[in-house]
C-alpha positions in Angstrom: 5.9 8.3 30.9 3.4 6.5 28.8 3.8 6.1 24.7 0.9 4.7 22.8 1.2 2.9 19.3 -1.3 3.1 16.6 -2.5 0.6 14.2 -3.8 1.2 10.9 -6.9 -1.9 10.1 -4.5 -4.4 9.1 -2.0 -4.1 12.4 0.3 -2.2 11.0 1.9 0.7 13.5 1.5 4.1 11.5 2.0 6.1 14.4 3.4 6.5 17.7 2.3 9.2 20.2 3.0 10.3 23.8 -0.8 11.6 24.7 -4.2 10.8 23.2 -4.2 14.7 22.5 -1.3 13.8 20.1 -3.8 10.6 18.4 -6.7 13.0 17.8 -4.3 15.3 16.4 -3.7 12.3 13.9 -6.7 11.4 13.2 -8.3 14.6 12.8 -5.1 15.0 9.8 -7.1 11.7 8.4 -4.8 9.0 9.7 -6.8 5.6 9.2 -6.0 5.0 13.2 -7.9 2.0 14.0 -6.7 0.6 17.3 -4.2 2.3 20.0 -2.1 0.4 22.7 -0.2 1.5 25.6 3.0 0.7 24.6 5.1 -2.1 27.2 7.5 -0.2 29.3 10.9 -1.9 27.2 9.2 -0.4 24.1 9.1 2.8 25.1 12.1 3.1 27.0 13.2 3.1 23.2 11.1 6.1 22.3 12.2 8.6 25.0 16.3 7.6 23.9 15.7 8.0 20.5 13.8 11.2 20.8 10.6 11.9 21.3 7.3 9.9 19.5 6.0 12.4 17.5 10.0 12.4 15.6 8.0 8.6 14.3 4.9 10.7 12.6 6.3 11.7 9.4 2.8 14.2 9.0 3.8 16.5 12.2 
């Protein structure tokens, strides 16, 4: 399973997400989303034991 994280324009994560579908979804709310990176496989073994990503965007 692949997470992605998104950064605002000064590297700041605002956001994570499980699909791109879930980033456009974000952005179309207005989120300043400037860059997006596959999370690293440690980081988002973190995410799916938590819950799920989208628990992370407070706007959902």
């Amino acid at each position: 399973m692949t997470f992605y994280s998104c950064f605002d324009g000064q590297g700041k994560v605002i956001a994570r997400c499980q699909t791109y579908q879930d980033i456009q979804v974000l952005r179309r709310m207005g989120r300043p989303i400037v860059e997006v990176r596959e999370m690293k496989n440690e980081e988002a073994v973190v995410c799916s034991l938590t819950s799920s990503p989208s628990d992370f965007n407070l706007d959902y």
